[in-house]
N, C-alpha and C positions, 0 to 999 in steps of 0.2 A: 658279342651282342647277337640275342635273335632276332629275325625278322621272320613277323609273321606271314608269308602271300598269302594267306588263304582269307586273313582279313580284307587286306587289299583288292582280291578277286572279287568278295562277296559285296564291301561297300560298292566298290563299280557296280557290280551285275543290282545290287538294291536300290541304285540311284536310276538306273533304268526300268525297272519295275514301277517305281513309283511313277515317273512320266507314262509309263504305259495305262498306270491306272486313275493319273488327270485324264490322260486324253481318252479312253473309255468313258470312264464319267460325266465329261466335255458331250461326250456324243450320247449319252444317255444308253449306254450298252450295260449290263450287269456282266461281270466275269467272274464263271466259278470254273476253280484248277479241280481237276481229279486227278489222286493216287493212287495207286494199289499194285499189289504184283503182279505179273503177268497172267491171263486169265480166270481175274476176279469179276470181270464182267464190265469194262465200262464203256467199249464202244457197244455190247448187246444194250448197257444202260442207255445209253443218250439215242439207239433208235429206239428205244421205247418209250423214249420223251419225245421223239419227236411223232410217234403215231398221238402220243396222248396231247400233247401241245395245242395242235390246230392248226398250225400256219407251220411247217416245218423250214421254210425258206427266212422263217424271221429267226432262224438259231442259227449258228455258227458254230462253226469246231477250228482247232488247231489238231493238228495229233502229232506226239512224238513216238518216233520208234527207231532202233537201229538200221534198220533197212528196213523197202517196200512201200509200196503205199495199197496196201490190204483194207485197214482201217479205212482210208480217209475216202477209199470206192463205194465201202458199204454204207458211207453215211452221204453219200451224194447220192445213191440209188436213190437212198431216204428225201432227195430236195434237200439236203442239208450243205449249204456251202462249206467245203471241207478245204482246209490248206495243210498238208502231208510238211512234216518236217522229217525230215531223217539224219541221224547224228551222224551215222559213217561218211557225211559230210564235211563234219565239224570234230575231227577227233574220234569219234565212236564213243561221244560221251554218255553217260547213264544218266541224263536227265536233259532238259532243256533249260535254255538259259533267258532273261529276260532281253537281250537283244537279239536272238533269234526270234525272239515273241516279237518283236518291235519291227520285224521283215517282213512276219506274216500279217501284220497288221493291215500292214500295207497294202495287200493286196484282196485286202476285206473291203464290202460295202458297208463302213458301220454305219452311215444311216438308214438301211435296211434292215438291219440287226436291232435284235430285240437283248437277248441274250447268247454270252457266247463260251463256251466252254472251251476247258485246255488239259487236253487228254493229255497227260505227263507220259515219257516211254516208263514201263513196267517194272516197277520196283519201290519199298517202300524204306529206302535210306537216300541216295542220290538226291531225287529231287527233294526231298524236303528243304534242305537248306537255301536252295534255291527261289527266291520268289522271283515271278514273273510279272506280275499287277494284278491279280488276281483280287476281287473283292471279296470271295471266299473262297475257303476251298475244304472239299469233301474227300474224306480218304471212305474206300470200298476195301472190306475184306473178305472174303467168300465163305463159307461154313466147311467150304472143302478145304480150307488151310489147315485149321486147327483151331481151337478156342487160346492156345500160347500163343498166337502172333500178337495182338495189341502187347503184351508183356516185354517179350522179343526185340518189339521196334516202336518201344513208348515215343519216340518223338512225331509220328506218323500218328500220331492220338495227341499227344499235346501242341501242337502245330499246323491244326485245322480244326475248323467249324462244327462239321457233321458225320457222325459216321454211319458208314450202312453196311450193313450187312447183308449181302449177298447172298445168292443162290438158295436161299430159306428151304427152297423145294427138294434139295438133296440131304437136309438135315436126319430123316429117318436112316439113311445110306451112308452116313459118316460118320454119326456116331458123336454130331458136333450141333449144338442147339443154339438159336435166338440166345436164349437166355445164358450159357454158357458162354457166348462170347459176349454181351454184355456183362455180364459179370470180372472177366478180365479188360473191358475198355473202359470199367468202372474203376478198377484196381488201379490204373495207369493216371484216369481223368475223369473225378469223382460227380463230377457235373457235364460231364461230356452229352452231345445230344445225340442221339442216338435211334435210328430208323434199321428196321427190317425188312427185307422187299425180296420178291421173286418176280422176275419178266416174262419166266415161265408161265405160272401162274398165275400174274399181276396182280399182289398179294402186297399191299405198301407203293404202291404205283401212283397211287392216288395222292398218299400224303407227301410222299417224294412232289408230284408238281406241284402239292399245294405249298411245300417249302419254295420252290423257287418262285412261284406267282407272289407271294407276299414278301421277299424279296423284290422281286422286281417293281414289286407295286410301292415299296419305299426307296430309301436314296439308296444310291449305289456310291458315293461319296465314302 
């Protein structure tokens, strides 16, 4: 007979996610998870939501990474209450898990939290299967990958909300466009939504907050 564990892992780790995302909801907090591989941009993304925000004290991060807490300085410099997870704690796993999500919570103000993000550690296989309670989640790809990655790693496109396309402002430099990798995040998720943005030149900056204000501004349930 086989026995699956990795079923067994995932319903545990999903039945904790879901508690993670009553009591978010309880507390009126929105949570969006970001994925991407390693330097696609998503902690340079969330300080440049928190310049454009307003209140940068009303967001929140988790960050995972193998070691360090690099990440989770730069987004405190920002007023952003950061709590650093690092796996080489927990195994040196390639992603984080919904009950490490459920430690950090912990040690959050959510009644001062508005929205709170969950910087995934960097990679776009690992975490996916793993939910944490997240009410959405946005995968980042950069222009400097390649226009093959959403093909590559269809589940990182079928398996979230939103995708953005990164670093728009090196497109002339790689030889890789907006529209080329929409066209293969089309290929993967024919209705996929789909946003292009540079922090650089805060080019999509606008409509990225205006995705999460109207978000936030409905349920997070």
């Amino acid at each position: 007979m086989r026995i699956d564990l990795s079923r067994d892992v995932l319903a545990g780790n999903d039945s904790t996610a879901e508690a993670n995302q009553r009591a978010l909801a309880d507390a009126g907090v929105l949570c969006v998870g970001l994925l991407s591989s390693p330097g696609a941009g998503k902690t340079t993304l969330l300080e440049a939501t928190a310049d454009a925000w307003g209140d940068a004290s009303r967001l929140a991060v988790i960050v995972g990474d193998v070691a360090t807490e690099a990440d989770a300085d730069r987004l405190r410099d920002k007023g952003i209450p950061s709590i650093q997870i690092n796996t080489q704690h927990h195994g040196a796993t390639c992603h984080l898990t919904a009950e490490s999500v459920t430690v950090a919570l912990a040690q959050l103000d959510l009644d001062s939290t508005d929205l709170l993000f969950v910087e995934n550690v960097g990679n776009l296989v690992c975490p996916v299967g793993f939910r944490l309670g997240e009410h959405r989640r946005v995968v980042l790809i950069s222009v400097a990958e390649g226009a093959d990655k959403p093909i590559k790693y269809p589940k990182a496109i079928l398996e979230t909300d939103l995708a953005l396309v990164t670093k728009t402002d090196l497109a002339p430099y790689v030889d890789v466009s907006l529209e080329s990798l929409t066209h293969s995040i089309r290929q993967v998720k024919p209705n996929a939504e789909i946003l292009g943005l540079s922090t650089k030149t805060g080019d999509g900056m606008a409509e990225w907050v205006s995705w999460l204000r109207e978000l936030k501004a409905g349920s997070v349930a």
